[in-house]
C-alpha positions in Angstrom: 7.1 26.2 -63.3 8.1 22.5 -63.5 8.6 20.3 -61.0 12.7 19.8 -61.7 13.1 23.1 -61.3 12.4 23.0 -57.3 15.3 23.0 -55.2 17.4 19.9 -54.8 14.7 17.2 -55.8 15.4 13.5 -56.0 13.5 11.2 -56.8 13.4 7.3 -55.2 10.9 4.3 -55.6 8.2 6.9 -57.2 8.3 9.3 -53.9 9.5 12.5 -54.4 11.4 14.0 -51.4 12.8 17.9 -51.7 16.0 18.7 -49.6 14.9 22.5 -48.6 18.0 24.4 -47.7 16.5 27.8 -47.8 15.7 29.6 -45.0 11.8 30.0 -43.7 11.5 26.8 -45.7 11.9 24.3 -43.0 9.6 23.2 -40.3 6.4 21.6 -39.8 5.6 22.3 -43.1 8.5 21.7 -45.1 9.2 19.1 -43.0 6.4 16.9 -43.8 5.7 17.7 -47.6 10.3 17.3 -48.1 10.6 14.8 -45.9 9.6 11.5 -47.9 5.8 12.7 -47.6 5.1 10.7 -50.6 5.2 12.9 -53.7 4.7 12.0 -56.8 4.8 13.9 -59.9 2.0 14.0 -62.0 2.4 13.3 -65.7 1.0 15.8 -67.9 1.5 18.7 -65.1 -0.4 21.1 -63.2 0.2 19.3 -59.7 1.9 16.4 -57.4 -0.3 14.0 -55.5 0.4 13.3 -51.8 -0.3 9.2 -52.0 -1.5 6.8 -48.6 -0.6 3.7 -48.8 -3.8 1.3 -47.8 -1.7 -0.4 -44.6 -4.3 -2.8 -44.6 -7.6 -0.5 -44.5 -8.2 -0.9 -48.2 -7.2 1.2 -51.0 -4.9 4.3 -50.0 -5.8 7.8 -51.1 -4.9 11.0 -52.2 -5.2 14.7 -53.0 -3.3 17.1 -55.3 -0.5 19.7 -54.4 -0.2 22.6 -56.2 3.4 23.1 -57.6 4.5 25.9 -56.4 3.1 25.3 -52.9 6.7 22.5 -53.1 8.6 25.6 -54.3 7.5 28.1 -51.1 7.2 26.0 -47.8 6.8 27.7 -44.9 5.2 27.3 -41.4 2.0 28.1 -42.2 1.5 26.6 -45.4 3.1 23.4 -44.3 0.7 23.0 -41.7 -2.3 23.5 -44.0 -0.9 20.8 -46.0 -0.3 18.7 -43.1 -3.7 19.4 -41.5 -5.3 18.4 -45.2 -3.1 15.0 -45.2 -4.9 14.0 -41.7 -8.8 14.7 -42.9 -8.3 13.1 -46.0 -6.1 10.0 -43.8 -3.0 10.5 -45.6 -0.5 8.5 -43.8 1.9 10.8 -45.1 5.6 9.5 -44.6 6.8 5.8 -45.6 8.9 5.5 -42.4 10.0 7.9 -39.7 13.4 7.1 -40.4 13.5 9.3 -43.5 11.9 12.1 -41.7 15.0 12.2 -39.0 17.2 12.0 -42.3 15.9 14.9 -44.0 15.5 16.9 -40.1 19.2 16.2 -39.9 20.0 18.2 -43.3 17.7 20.8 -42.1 20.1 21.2 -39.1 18.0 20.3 -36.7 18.8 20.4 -32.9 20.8 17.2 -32.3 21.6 18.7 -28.9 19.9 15.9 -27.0 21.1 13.3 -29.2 21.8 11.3 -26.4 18.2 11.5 -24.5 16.0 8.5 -25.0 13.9 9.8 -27.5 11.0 12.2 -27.1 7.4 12.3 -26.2 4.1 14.3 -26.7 1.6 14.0 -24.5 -2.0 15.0 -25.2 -3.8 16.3 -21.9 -0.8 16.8 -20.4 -2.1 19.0 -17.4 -4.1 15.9 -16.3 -2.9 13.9 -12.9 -2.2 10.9 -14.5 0.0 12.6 -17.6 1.5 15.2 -15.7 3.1 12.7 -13.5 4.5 10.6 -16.1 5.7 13.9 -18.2 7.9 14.8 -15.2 8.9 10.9 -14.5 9.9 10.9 -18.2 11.9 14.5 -17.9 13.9 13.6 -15.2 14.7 10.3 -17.0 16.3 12.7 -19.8 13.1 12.6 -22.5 12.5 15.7 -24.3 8.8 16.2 -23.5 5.8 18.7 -25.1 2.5 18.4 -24.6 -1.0 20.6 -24.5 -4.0 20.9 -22.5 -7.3 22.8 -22.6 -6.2 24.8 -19.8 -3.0 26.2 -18.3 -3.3 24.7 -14.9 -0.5 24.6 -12.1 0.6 21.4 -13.4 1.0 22.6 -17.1 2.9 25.6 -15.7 4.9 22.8 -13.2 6.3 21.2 -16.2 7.0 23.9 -18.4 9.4 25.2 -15.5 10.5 21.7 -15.5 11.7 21.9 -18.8 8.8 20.4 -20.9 7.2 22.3 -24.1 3.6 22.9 -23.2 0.8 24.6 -24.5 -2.5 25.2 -24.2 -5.1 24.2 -26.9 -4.2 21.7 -29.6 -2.9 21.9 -32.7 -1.0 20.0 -34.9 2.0 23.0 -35.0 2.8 21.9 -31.5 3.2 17.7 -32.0 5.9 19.4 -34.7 7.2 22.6 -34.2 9.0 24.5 -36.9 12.2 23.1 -37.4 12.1 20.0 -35.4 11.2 16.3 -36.4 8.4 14.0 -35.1 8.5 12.8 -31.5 9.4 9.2 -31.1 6.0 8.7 -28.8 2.8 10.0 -28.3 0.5 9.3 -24.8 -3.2 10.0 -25.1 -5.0 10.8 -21.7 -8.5 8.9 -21.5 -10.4 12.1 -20.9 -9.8 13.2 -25.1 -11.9 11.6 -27.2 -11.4 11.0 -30.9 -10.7 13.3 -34.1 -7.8 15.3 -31.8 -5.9 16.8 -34.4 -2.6 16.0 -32.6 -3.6 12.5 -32.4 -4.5 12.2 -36.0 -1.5 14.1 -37.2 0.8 11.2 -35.3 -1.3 8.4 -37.0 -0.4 10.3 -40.1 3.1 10.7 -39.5 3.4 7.2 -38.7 4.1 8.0 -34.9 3.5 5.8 -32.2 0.3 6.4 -30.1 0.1 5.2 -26.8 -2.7 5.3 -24.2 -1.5 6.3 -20.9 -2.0 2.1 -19.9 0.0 1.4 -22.6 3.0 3.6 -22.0 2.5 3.1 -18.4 4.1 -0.8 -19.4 6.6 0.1 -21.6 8.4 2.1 -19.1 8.0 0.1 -16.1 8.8 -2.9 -18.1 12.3 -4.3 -15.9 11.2 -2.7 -12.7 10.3 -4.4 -9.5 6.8 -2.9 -9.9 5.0 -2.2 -6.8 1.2 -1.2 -8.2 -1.0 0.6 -5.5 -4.6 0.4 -6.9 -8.1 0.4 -5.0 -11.6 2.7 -5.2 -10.5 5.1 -2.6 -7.2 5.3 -0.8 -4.6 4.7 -3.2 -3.2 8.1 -4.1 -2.3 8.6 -0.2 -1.2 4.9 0.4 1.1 5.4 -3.1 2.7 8.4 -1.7 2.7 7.0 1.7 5.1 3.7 0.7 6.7 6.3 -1.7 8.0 8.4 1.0 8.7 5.2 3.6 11.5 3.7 1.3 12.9 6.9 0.4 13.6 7.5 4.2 14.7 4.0 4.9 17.7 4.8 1.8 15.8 3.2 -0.9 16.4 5.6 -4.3 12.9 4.1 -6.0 11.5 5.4 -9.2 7.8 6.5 -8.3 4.4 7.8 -9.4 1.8 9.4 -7.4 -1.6 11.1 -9.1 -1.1 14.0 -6.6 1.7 16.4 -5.5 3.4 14.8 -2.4 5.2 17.7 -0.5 7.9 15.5 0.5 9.1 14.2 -2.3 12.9 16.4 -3.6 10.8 18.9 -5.6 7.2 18.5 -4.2 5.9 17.3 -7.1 4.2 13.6 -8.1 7.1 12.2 -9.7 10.4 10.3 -8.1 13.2 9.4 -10.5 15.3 7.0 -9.1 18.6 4.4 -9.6 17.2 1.0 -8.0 15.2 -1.3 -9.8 11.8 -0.3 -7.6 9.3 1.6 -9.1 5.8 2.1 -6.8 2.9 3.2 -9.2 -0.5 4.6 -8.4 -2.5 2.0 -10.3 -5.3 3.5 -11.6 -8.5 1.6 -12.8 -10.3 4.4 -14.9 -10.3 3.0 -18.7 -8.6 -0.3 -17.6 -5.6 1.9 -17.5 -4.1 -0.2 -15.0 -4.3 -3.2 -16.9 -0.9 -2.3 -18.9 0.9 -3.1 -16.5 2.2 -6.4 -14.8 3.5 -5.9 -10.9 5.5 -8.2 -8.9 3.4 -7.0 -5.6 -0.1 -5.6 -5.7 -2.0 -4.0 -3.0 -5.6 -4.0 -2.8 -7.0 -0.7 -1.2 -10.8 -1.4 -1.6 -13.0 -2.0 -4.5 -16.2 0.0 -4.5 -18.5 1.1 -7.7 -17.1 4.2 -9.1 -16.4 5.8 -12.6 -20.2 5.3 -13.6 -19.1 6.9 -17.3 -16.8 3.7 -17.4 -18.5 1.2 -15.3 -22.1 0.6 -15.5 -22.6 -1.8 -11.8 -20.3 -2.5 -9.3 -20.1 -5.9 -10.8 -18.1 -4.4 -13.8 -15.7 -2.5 -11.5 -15.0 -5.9 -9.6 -14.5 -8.1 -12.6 -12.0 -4.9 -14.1 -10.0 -5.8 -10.6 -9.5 -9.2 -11.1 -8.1 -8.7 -14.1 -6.0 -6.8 -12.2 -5.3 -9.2 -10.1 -4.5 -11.8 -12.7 -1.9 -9.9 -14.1 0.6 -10.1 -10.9 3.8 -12.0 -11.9 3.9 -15.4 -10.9 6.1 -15.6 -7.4 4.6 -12.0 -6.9 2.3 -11.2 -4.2 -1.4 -9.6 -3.8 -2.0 -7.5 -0.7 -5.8 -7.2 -0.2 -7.8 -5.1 3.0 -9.4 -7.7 4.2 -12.7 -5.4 5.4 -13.5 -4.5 2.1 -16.3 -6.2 0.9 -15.4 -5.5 -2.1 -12.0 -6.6 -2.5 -12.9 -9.7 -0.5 -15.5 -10.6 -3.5 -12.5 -9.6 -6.3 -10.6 -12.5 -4.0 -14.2 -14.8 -4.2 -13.7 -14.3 -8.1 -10.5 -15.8 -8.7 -11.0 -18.9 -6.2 -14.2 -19.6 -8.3 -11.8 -19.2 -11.2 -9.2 -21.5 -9.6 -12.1 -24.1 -9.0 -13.4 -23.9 -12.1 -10.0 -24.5 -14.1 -6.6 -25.7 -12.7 -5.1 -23.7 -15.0 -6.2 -20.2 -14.0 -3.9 -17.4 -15.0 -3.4 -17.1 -10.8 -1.9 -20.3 -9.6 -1.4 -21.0 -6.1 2.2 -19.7 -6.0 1.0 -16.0 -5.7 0.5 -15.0 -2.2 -2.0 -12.8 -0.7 -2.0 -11.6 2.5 -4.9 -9.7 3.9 -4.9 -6.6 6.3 -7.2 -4.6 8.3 -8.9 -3.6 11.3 -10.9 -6.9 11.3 -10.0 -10.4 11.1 -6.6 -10.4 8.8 -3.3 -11.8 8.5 -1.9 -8.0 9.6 -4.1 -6.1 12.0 -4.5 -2.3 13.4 -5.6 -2.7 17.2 -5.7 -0.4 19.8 -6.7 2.6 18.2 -6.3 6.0 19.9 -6.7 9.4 19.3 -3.2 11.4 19.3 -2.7 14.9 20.1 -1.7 15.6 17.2 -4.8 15.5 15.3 -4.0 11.6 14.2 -4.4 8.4 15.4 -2.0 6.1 17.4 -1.9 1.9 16.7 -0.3 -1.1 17.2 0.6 -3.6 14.4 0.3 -7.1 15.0 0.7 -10.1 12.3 -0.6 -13.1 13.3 -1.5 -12.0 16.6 2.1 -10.8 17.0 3.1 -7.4 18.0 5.6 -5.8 15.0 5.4 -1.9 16.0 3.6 1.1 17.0 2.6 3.8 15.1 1.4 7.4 15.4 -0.4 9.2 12.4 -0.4 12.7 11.8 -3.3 12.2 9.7 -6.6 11.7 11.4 -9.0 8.9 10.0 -10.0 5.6 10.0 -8.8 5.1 6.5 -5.5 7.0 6.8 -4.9 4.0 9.6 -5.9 1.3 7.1 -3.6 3.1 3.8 -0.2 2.9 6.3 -1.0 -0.4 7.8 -1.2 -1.5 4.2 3.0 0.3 3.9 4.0 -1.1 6.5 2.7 -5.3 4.9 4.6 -4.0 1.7 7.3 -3.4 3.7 7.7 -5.8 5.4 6.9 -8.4 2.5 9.6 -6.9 0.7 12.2 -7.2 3.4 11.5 -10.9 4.1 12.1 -11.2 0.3 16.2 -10.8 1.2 15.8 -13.7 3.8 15.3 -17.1 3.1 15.4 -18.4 6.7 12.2 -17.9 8.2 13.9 -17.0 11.9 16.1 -14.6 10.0 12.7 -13.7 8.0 11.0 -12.5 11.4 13.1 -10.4 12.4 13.5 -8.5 9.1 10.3 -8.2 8.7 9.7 -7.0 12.7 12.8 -4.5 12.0 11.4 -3.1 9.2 8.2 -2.6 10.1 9.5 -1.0 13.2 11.2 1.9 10.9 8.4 1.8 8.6 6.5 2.9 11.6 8.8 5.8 12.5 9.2 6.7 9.1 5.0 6.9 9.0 5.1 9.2 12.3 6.6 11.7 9.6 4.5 11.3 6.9 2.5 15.1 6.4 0.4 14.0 3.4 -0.8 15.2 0.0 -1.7 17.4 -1.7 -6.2 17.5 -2.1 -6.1 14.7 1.0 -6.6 16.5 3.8 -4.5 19.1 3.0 -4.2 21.6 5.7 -3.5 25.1 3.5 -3.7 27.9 5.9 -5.5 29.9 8.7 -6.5 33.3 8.7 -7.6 34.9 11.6 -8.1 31.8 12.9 -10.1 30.5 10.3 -8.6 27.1 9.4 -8.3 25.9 5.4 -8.3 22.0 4.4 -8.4 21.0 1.2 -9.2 18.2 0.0 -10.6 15.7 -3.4 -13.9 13.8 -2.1 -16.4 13.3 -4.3 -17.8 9.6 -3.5 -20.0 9.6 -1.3 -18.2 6.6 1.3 -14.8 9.6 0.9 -17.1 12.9 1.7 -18.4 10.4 5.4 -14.6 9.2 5.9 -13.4 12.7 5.3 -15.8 14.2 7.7 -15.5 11.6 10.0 -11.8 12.3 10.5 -12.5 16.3 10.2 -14.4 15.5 13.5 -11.7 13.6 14.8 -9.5 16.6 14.4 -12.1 19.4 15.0 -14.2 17.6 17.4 -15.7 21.0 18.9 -16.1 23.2 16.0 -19.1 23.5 13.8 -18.3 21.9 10.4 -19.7 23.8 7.5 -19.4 22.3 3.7 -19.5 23.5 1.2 -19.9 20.7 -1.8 -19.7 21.1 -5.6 -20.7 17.7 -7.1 -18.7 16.0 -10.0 -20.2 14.9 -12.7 -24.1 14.8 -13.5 -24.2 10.7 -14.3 -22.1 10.1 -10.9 -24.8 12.3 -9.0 -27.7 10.5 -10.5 -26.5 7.1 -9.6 -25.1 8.3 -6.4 -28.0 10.8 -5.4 -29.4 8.0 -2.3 -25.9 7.4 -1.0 -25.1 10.9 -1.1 -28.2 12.0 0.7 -26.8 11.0 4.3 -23.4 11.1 3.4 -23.0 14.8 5.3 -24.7 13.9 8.0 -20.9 14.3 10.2 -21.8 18.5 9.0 -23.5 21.5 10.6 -24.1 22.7 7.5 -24.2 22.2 3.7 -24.0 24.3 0.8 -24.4 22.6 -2.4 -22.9 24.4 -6.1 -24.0 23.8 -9.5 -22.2 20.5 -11.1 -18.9 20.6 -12.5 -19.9 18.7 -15.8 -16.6 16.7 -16.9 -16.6 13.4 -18.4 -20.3 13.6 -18.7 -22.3 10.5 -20.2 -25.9 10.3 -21.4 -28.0 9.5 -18.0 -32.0 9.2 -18.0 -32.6 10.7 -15.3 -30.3 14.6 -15.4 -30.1 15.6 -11.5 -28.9 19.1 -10.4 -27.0 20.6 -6.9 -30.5 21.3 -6.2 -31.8 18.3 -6.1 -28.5 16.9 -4.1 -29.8 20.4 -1.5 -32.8 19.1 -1.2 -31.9 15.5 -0.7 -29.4 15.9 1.6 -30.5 14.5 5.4 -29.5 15.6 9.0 -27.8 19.6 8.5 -29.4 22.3 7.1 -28.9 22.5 3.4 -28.9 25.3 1.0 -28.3 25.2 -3.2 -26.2 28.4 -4.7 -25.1 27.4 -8.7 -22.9 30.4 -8.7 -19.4 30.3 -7.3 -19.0 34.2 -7.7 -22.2 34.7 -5.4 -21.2 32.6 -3.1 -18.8 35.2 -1.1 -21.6 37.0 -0.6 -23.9 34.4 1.1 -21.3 33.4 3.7 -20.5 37.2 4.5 -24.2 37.5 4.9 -24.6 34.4 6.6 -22.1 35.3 9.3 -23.5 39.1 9.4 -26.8 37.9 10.5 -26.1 35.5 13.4 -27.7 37.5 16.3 -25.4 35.5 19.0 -21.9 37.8 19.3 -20.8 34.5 20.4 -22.1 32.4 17.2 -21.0 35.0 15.5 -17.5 34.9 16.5 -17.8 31.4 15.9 -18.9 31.6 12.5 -16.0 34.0 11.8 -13.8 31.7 12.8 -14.3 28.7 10.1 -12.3 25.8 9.1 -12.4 25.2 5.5 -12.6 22.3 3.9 -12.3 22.3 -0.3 -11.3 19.8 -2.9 -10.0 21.9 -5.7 -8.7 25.4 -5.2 -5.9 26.3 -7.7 -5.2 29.5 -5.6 -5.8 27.5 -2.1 -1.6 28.4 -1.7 -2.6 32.1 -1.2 -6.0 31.7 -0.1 -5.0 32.7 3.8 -3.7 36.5 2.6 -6.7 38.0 3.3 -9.8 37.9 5.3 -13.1 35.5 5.2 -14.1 37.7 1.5 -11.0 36.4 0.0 -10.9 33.1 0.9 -14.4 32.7 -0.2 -14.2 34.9 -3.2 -11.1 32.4 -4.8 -13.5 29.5 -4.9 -15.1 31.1 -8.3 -12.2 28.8 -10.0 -12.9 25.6 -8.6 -13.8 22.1 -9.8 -15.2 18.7 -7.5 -15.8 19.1 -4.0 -15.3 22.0 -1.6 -16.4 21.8 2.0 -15.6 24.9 4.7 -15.7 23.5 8.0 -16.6 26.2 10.4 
């Protein structure tokens, strides 16, 4: 069979491309060996070669085609050829451009013509990427993506609209019949050689890491950035849900489901020019990005796969810091130590060179329950489980509050909303007496506005009760959050026993955490420690287990159980052996307290075996308060 005798080949600049017309013969496969995929006929016969130009890594290279594989493209051959092109680093098309041509006299879907463009994200299910797959299909991208897992926020965004899967494979970053996607976002947690990854080198696509991506599209925003240790998921969602009620249509990103956002989801797509992001610090992710105000949560050492000291974490926060637009503004909790040193960093920095990248003419402004610019005094206790406070700046009184959510922290993340707030509003005024009363206006309906705030989802999330057995869930697995979430579960449950029930995260954060952790449930009656849920493991010298973590652990009883499915079992047992009717009533009575329960929605449908028995699925930290 010779090579002119395929259908409708032409030949340009040496590449050969084949415009396939028959049917079955388009697709991933045909696609990518038709489509300007580099071609070349071989003198003498017997096969084509599938050339890569060098693009500055040296000499390109190439392997041979078969010629009647050309004459018979389908799906599955296609992606074997397309899978070969990516081990042997084929690069495989000169420009995307020719690909779209070629997909357009396929017949291709040009339905969404008018849609920005489209995206593939890798690790799609993942907090970070599932929030900005939803952000990016409300804005009118056509979005795919895959996961290991389906997960309720891979099924979220398939209802959404978006084309997920679980698994990868390079079939899915080009289905059959479709052309390239205009943008790929890699989460942190894959590491290298993904196929999908490697098949959009090939194909020329660009490859973005969620950082990256995360500037392009706020890039023309008024970007409010949220980042900080602890704290900054709720405080995000918190100043989120503030400017929506106070008429403000912002564009916004949370890592967690906030129940009060249109859809309940993490995602806000808005008209105005705001956009408030969750600003993570996990791979210097939040380093792609350049706000116009910044707020400071804390800054504590965590992410010990990333971050080998706490000195590391601190310097990756001035960076940060450094990257605020000039004119912009840094707000900063001024009883952090932490966050305190970041601001020691960049006055050393100014002191050592004039010409620091964070001249004078960026604010900050502090807050806190210490000695800031914006205070939180007069703390009390409300009935509703939260706390009541008074704001004051400079000494001045701007508003009262009252939280729903109990803690000292939760006081700290919406004093923090209401400083944005009122920084932003005094940002319309340029007399200062006109200035002070914006700002006292505003943070007088931030305030209300806070009164109404119910919270997240995994922060405190109350899920259910059955027979009066109380379910909060929540994401703890630091050792400063597992003492502040306990210390508000006693605020709330002041009366109750508290039993946890912990599953530790990570084996290198529970061997350089294993001292802090030790006192950490000290606010608890009782502790059950699981086996480790081993994600994002690094090589650590010394490999800790729950068991060690049981046997560490100082004030409450402690007990290990590896097994999730077991567990059931011990607590039924457990509560079947308290010889006190009246402990035992108590004990049949518990208030749960978990960090990751897929199922926690229909956890409270049955009784205490039920409840107990759905924790075989889940990942971090789980505590039952009883």
């Amino acid at each position: 069979m010779e090579l002119s005798t395929l259908p409708s080949l032409h030949f340009s600049r040496s590449i050969c491309t084949a415009e396939v017309r028959q049917p079955g013969c388009c697709g991933i496969g045909s696609g990518f060996a038709t489509a300007a995929s580099r071609i070349e006929p071989r003198l003498g016969g017997g096969a084509a070669v599938l050339r890569r130009a060098s693009h500055g890594y040296g000499v390109g290279c190439e392997f041979s085609i078969p010629r009647f594989v050309l004459g018979s493209l389908d799906h599955k051959l296609g992606e074997k050829l397309l899978r070969r092109a990516v081990r042997s680093g084929a690069s495989g098309l000169r420009n995307r451009r020719e690909w779209r041509c070629m997909n357009a006299e396929f017949g291709a879907d040009a339905s969404n013509a008018g849609s920005p463009g489209s995206v593939h994200f890798v690790g799609i299910g993942g907090a970070g990427l599932s929030a900005l797959g939803l952000l990016a299909l409300r804005q009118g991208w056509q979005v795919s993506g895959s996961d290991l897992v389906w997960s309720e926020e891979v099924i979220r965004l398939k209802e959404a609209g978006a084309r997920a899967y679980v698994g990868h494979s390079v079939a899915q970053l080009v289905p059959q019949g479709s052309q390239p996607p205009d943008a790929v976002v890699v989460s942190s947690a894959v590491g290298p050689g993904n196929e999908e990854v490697e098949a959009a080198r090939a194909l020329n696509v660009p490859i973005y890491k969620r950082g990256d991506w995360l500037g392009k599209i706020t890039e023309g925003y008024q970007l409010i950035a949220v980042a900080g240790t602890h704290g900054k998921t709720t405080t995000t969602a918190m100043l989120s849900v503030v400017l929506r009620n106070l008429g403000e249509d912002i564009t916004a990103i949370v890592g967690a489901q906030v129940p009060q956002f249109p859809d309940g989801g993490s995602a806000l797509c808005g008209t105005t020019r705001k956009f408030v992001l969750e600003a993570d610090e996990y791979d210097g992710c939040f380093l792609g990005v350049s706000p116009h105000l910044a707020v400071l949560t804390n800054v504590e050492w965590e992410h010990v796969d990333m971050f080998p000291d706490e000195e590391a974490v601190k310097n990756m926060f001035k960076k940060f810091v450094l990257q605020i637009k000039p004119g912009g503004c840094l707000v900063a909790c001024g009883d952090s130590a932490g966050a305190k040193s970041v601001l020691g960093l960049i006055e050393e920095e100014q002191e050592k060179d004039l010409g620091s990248p964070f001249p004078r003419e960026r604010r900050v402004v502090t807050f806190g329950l210490g000695a800031s610019d914006w205070r939180a005094i007069m703390l009390v206790p409300n009935p509703q489980g939260g706390t009541d406070y008074t704001v004051v700046y400079k000494n001045r009184p701007m508003t009262r509050v009252s939280l729903r959510l109990p803690g000292m922290y939760n006081v700290l993340n919406s004093l923090a909303v209401i400083v944005v707030m009122s920084l932003l509003a005094a940002e319309k005024e340029s007399d200062v007496g006109a200035q002070a009363k914006l700002m006292k206006r505003t943070a007088e309906a931030a305030g209300r506005a806070l009164g109404a705030f119910s919270g997240v989802r995994r922060r405190f999330d109350f899920v259910g009760s059955v027979h009066g057995c109380h379910i909060i869930d929540d994401y703890a697995h630091h050792p400063t959050e597992v003492r502040a979430v306990l210390q508000a579960a006693r605020q709330r449950y002041d009366q109750q026993p508290i039993w946890v029930i912990f599953q530790p995260h990570t084996v290198s954060r529970l061997a350089a955490f294993l001292p802090d952790f030790a006192p950490a449930f000290s606010a608890a009656d009782r502790v059950i420690v699981t086996q480790v849920y081993a994600a994002r493991n690094i090589p650590t010298e010394k490999v800790v287990t729950g068991e060690d973590l049981a046997n560490a652990i100082i004030g409450p009883p402690a007990v290990y159980i590896p097994d999730l499915v077991i567990l059931p079992t011990w607590v039924d047992d457990s509560c079947r052996h308290v010889k006190s009717h009246h402990d035992r009533t108590l004990l049949r009575k518990p208030k749960f307290y978990s960090a990751s329960i897929p199922e926690r929605r229909q956890l409270y449908v049955g009784g205490m075996s039920l409840l107990v028995s759905s924790l075989a699925h889940t990942h971090h930290m789980i505590l039952f308060l009883m």
